[in-house]
C-alpha positions as CSV (number, residue, x, y, z in Angstrom):
1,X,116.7,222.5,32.0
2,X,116.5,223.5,36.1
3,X,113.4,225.9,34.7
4,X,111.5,223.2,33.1
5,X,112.2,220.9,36.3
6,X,110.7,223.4,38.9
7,X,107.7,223.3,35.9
8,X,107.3,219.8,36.2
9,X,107.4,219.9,39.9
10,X,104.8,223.2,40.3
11,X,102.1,221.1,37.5
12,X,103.0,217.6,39.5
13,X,101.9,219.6,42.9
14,X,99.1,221.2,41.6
15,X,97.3,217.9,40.4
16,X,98.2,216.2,43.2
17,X,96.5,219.5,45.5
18,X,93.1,218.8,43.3
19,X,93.0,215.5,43.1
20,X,93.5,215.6,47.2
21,X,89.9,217.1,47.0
22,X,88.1,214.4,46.0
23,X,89.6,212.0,48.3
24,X,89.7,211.4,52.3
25,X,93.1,211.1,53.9
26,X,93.3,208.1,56.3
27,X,96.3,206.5,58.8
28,X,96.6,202.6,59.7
29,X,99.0,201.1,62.3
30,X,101.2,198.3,61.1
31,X,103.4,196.3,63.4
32,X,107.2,195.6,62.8
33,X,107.1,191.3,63.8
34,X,109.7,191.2,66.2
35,X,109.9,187.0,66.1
36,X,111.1,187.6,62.2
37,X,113.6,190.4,63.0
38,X,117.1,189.2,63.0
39,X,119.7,190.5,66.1
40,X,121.3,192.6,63.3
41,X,118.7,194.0,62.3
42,X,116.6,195.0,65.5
43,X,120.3,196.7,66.3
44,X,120.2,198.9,63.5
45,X,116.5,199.9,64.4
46,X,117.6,201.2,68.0
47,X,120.8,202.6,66.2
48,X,118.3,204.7,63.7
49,X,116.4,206.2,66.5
50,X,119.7,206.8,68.9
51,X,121.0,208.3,65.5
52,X,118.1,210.8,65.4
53,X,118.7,211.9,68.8
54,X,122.1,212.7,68.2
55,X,121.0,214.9,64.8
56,X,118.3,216.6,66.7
57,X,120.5,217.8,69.8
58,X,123.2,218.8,67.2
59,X,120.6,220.9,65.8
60,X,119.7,222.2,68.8
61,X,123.1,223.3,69.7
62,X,123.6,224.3,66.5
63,X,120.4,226.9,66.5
64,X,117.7,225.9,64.9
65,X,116.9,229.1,63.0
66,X,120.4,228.6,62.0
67,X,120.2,225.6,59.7
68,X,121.5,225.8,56.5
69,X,119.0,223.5,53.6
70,X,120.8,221.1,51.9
71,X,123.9,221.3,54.1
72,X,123.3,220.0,56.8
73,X,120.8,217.4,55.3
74,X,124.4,215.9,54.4
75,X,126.1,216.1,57.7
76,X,127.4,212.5,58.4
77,X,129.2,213.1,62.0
78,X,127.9,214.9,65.1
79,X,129.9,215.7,68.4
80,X,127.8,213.8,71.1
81,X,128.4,214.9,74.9
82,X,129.3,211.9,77.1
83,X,129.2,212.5,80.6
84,X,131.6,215.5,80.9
85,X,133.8,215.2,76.8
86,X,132.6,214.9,74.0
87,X,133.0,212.2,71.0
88,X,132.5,212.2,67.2
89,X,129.9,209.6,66.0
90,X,129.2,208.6,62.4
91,X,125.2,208.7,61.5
92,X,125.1,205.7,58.8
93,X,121.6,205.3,58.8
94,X,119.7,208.2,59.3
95,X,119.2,209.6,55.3
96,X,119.1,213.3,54.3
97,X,115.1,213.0,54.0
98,X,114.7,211.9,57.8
99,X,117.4,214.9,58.4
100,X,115.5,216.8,56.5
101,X,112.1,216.6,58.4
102,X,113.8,216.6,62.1
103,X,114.9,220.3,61.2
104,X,111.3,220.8,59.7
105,X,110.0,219.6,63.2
106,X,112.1,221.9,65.3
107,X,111.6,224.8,63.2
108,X,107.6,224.2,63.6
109,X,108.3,223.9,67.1
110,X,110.0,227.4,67.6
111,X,107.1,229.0,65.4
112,X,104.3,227.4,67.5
113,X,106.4,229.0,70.6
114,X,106.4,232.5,69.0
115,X,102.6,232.5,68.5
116,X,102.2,231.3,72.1
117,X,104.7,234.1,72.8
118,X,102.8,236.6,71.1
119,X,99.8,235.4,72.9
120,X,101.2,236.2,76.3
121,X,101.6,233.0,77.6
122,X,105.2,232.2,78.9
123,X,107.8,230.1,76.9
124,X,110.6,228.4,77.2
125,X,113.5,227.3,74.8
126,X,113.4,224.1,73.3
127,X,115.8,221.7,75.7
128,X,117.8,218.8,74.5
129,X,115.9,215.3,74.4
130,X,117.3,212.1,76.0
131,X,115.5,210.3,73.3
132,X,113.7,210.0,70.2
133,X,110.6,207.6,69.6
134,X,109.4,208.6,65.5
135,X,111.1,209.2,62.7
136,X,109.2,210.4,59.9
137,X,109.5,208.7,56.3
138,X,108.8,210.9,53.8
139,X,108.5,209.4,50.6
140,X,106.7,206.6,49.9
141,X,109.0,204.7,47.1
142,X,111.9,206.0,48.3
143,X,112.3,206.1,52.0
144,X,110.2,203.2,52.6
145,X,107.7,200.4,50.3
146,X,105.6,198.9,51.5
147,X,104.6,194.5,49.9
148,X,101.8,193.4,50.9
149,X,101.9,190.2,49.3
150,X,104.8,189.2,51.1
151,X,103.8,191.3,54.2
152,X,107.1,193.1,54.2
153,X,107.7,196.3,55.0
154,X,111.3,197.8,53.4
155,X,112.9,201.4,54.8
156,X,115.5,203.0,53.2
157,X,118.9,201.8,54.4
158,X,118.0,199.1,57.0
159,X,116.3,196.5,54.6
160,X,113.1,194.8,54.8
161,X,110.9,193.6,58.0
162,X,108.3,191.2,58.3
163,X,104.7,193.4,59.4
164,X,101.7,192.7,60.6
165,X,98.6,194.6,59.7
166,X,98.8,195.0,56.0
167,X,95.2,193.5,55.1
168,X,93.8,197.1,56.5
169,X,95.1,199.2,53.6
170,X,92.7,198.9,50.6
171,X,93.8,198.3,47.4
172,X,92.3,201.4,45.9
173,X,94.6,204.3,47.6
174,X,97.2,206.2,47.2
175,X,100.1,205.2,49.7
176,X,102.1,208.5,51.1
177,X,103.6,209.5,54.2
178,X,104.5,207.2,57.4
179,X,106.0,207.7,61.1
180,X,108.0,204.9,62.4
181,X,107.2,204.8,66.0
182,X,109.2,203.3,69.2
183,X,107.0,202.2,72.2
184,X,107.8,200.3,75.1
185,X,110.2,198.3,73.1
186,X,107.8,197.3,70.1
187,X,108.4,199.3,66.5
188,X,105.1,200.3,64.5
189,X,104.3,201.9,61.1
190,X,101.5,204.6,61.0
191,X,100.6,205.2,57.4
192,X,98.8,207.7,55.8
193,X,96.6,206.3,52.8
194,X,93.9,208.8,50.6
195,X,90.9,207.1,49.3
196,X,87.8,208.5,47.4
197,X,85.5,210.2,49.8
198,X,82.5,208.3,50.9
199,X,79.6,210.6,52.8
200,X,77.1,209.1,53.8
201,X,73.7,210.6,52.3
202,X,71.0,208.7,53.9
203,X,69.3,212.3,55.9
204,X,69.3,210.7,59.7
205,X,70.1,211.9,62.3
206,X,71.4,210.9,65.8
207,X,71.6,213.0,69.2
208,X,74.5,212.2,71.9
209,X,74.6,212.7,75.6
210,X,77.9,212.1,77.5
211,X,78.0,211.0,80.9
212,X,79.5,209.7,84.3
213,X,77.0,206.8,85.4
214,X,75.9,205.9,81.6
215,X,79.2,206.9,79.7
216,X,77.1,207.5,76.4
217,X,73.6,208.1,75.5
218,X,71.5,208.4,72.2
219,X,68.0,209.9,71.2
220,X,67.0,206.6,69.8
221,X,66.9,205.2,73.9
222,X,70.3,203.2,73.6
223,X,72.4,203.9,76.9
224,X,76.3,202.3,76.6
225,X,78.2,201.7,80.1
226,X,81.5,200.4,79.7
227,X,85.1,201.5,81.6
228,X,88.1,199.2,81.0
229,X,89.8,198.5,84.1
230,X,93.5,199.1,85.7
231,X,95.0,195.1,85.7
232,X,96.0,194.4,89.1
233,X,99.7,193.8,88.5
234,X,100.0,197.2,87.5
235,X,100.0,197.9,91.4
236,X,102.7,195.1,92.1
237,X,104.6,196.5,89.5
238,X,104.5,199.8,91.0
239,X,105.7,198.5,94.4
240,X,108.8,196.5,92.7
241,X,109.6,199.7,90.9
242,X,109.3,201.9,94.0
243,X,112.4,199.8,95.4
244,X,114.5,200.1,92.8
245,X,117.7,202.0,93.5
246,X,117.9,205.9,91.8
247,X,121.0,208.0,90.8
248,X,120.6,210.9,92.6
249,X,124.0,212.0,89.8
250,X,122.6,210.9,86.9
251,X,119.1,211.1,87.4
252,X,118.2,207.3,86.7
253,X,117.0,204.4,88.1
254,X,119.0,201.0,88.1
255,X,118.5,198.7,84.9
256,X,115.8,196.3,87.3
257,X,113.6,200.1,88.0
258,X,114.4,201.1,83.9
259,X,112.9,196.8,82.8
260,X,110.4,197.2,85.2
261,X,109.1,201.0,84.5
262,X,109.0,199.7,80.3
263,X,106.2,196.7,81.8
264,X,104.5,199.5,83.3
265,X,104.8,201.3,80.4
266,X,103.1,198.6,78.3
267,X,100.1,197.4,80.6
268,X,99.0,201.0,80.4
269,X,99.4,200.8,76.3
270,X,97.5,197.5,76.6
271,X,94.6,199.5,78.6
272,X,94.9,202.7,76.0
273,X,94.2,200.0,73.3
274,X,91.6,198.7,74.7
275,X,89.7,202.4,75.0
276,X,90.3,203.2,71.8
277,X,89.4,200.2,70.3
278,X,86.1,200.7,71.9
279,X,85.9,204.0,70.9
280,X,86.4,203.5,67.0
281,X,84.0,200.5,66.6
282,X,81.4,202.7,68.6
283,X,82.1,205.4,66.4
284,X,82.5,203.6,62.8
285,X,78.8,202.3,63.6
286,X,77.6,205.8,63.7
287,X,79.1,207.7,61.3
288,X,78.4,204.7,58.9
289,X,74.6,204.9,59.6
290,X,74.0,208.8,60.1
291,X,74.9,211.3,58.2
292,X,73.9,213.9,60.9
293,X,75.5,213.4,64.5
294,X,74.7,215.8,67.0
295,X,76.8,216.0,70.5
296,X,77.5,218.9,73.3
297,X,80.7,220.4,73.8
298,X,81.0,218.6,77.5
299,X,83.8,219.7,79.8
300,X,85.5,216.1,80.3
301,X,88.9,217.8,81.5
302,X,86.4,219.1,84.7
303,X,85.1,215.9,84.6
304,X,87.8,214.0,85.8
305,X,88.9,216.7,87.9
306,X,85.7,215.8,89.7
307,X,85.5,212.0,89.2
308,X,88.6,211.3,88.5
309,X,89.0,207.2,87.6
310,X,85.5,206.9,86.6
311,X,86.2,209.1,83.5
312,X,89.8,207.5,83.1
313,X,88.7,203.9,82.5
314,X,86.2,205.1,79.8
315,X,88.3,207.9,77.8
316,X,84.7,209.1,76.7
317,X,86.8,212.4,75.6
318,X,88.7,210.1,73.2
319,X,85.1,208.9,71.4
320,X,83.9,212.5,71.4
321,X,87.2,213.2,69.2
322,X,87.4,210.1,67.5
323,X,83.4,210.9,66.1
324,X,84.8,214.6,65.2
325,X,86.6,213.2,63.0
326,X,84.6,210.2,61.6
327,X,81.3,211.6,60.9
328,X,80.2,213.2,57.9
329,X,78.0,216.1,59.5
330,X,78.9,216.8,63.2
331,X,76.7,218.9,64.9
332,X,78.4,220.7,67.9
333,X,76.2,222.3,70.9
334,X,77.6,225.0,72.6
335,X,79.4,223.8,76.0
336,X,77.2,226.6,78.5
337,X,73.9,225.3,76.6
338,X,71.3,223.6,78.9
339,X,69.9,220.4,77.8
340,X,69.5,218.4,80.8
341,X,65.8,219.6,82.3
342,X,64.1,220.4,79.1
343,X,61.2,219.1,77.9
344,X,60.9,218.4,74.3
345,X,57.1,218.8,74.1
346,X,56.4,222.4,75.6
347,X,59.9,223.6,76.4
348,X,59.1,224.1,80.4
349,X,62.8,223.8,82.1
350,X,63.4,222.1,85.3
351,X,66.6,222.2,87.1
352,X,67.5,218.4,87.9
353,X,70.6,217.3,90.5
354,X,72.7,214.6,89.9
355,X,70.8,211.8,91.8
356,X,67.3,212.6,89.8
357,X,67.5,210.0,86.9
358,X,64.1,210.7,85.6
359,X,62.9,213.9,84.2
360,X,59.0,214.6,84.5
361,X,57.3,217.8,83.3
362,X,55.2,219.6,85.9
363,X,53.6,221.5,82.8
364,X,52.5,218.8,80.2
365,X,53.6,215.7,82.5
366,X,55.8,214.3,80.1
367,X,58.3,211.5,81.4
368,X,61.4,210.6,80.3
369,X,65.1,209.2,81.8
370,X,66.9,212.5,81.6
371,X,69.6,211.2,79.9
372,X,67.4,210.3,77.0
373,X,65.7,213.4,77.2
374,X,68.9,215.4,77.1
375,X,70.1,213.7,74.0
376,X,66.9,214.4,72.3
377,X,67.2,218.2,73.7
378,X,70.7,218.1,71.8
379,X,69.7,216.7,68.6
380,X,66.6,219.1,68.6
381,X,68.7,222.4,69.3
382,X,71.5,221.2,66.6
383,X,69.2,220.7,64.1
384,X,68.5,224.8,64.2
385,X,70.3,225.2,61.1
386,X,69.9,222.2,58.9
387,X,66.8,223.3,56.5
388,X,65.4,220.1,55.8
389,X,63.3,217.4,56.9
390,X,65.9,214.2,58.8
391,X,65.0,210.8,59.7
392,X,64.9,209.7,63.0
393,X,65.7,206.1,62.6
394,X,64.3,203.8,64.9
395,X,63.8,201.0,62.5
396,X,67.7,200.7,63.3
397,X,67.6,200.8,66.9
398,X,67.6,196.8,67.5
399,X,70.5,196.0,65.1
400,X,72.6,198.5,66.7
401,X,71.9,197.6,70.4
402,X,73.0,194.2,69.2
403,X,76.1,195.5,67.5
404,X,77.1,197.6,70.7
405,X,76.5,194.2,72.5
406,X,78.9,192.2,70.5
407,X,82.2,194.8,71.7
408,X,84.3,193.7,74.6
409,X,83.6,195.4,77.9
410,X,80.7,197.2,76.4
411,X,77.1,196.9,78.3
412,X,74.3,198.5,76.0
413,X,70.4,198.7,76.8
414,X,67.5,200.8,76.3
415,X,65.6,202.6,78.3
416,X,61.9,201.5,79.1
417,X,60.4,204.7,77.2
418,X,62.2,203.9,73.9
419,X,60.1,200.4,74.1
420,X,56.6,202.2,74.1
421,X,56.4,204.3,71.2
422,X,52.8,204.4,71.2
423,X,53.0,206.6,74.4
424,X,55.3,208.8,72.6
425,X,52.8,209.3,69.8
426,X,50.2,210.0,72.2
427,X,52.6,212.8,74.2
428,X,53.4,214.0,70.6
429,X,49.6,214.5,70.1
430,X,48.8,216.2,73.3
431,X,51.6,218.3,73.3
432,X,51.3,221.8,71.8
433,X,52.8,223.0,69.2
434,X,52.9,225.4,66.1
435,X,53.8,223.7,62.7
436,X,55.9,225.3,60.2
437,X,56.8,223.6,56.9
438,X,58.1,220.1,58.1
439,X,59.1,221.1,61.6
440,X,57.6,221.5,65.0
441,X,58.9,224.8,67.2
442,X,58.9,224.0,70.7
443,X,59.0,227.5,72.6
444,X,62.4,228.1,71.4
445,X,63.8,225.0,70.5
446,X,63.3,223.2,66.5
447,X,62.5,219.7,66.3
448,X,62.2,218.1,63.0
449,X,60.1,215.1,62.5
């Protein structure tokens, strides 16, 4: 009977692994409606989350490499130290799958520290936490349903809550795992859905250039500006909380500094939201309309090092992560390769500082803003290895300056030479070059046309 059990399992795993091939995994954020949560009920929320701190220091003490399966997945008390004694509490909420993953955690916590071990870099041991913000659900089914009819959201052994957000999941996927998430006082659901893959096929291509004065430019002549700003309360806040009394004893500040440091805590998720939601409409618009997407391996750590705020209010790392993982074909360039001071015609390279905005050729005398130019030079040397001919779409270029221009706090224009193509045509004449097939090789660099 236990034999053809494990069977089951081992075939039910294996068509679930191939079926995972055809299909793209995806995660949407669903809000917990705290208006339509009764007292009782936002009570045993904090209680779940206080619950899984207690389990995971228990752990800790315990050893974590020590953990027995199964057993301790049942363990209904833990000892819990309270100033200098310690008391038995009862954990009625958290269930023996959410046990079950907070060892998995802390087990892939102490491998990662080996490896880095290994690698020479010093470690420490994993300290006790003075609190928990996610607990992970599992099973969908089991540990948590989700109806979005009624917009309700039901986890095992605290009952249902009202949500917001449901509309975003399409009816076509395959519901699985979730984290329920505490921050700055608000609960939120991120699920993981898998849906049928959807590449986009249409063979055109895009070049990206990031920057400090124009945050992002593209080969097509579109320049994006936008930086989302710190609200001026956030300083008054600062100043309120900076007078609020602190335990030297008990390391904490007074329950005024602790309600004032969780509005802090929330104008800066307000601003966070703000970047990424900039971010992800920016890049859903390209990785729906080009299949190839070419962008260079920028330092943005050493960039705010350097310019500090003016790289914080645009989180222009975030986009180049967020299109990593959007696009169908991204097309990395190397971080040490020059693109800035090349020209695309004859391949003469010019060193340019910061202040030059324009880039002219002293060889052929082409002209370009060297922004433009330098997302061209990175969409021409990505291309090295794609052996076929790609579209340059420019037909495109107005509909998407006009979709930039629609998103909040985002200022999009194009540059003067991506208005006169007949000049281009012209330089593309003049210039020389050697064909091959469908490409023209630039001294060293591949441009496909």
């Amino acid at each position: 009977m236990l034999i053809e059990k494990n069977e089951r399992i081992r075939n039910k795993g294996r068509e679930t692994r191939n079926k995972r091939k055809t299909q793209t995994a995806k995660s949407f954020e669903i809000k917990l409606d705290k208006s339509k949560i009764s007292k009782e009920r936002m009570d045993n929320l904090e209680r779940l989350f206080l619950e899984g701190k207690w389990f995971t220091n228990y752990i800790i003490s315990k050893g974590i490499t020590d953990s027995v399966p199964y057993k301790d997945y049942k363990v209904n008390k833990v000892n819990v130290k309270v100033k200098d004694k310690f008391e038995e509490r009862e954990l009625r909420l958290l269930s023996s799958q959410m046990k079950q993953y907070i060892i998995k955690r802390l087990q892939n916590n102490v491998r990662a520290l080996h490896e880095l071990g290994k690698k020479g870099k010093k470690v420490g041991k994993i300290k006790y936490i003075k609190s928990l913000h996610s607990i992970f659900l599992m099973q969908y089914g089991n540990t948590y349903t989700l109806d979005i009819k009624k917009r309700t959201l039901h986890i095992q052994g605290l009952g249902d809550f009202k949500v917001i957000g449901l509309e975003q999941i399409p009816n076509a996927c395959d519901i699985t795992t979730a984290n329920l998430i505490e921050r700055n006082g608000d609960y939120f659901l991120h699920v993981t859905v898998y849906v049928p893959k959807e590449e986009v096929h249409n063979r055109k291509v895009i070049g990206i250039d990031l920057g400090v004065k124009d945050q992002i430019t593209f080969s097509n002549g579109i320049k994006v500006k936008y930086n989302v700003e710190m609200p001026k309360r956030v300083k008054k806040l600062y100043k309120v909380f900076s007078r609020s009394q602190y335990n030297e004893e008990t390391k904490e500040r007074s329950k005024r500094g602790q309600k004032v440091l969780a509005k802090i805590k929330k104008e800066f998720a307000h601003e966070n939201n703000q970047k990424k939601d900039i971010n992800n409409k920016i890049a859903h618009y390209i990785a729906t309309n080009y299949e190839f997407v070419a962008y260079q391996n920028d330092p943005i750590n050493e960039w705010q090092r350097l310019f500090g705020r003016r790289i914080y209010q645009t989180s222009i790392g975030g986009f180049r992560d967020t299109l990593k993982r959007k696009v169908s074909t991204p097309l990395e360039v190397g971080r040490f390769t020059k693109t800035t001071g090349i020209c695309m015609y004859c391949g003469y390279s010019l060193h340019l500082n910061l202040s030059d905005r324009m880039f002219k050729c002293p060889s052929c005398g082409h002209m370009q803003d060297r922004d433009v130019s330098a997302a061209k030079a990175v969409e021409g040397l990505s291309l090295r290895n794609v052996g076929e001919t790609l579209v340059d779409d420019n037909a495109s270029t107005s509909n998407m300056l006009e979709y930039l221009k629609s998103i909040p706090h985002v200022k999009a224009s194009i540059s003067d030479e991506a208005r006169s193509p007949k000049q281009m045509d012209v330089a593309r004449i003049e210039a020389p070059s050697v064909r091959v097939g469908s490409s023209l090789i630039f001294c060293n660099y591949l441009y496909w046309v």
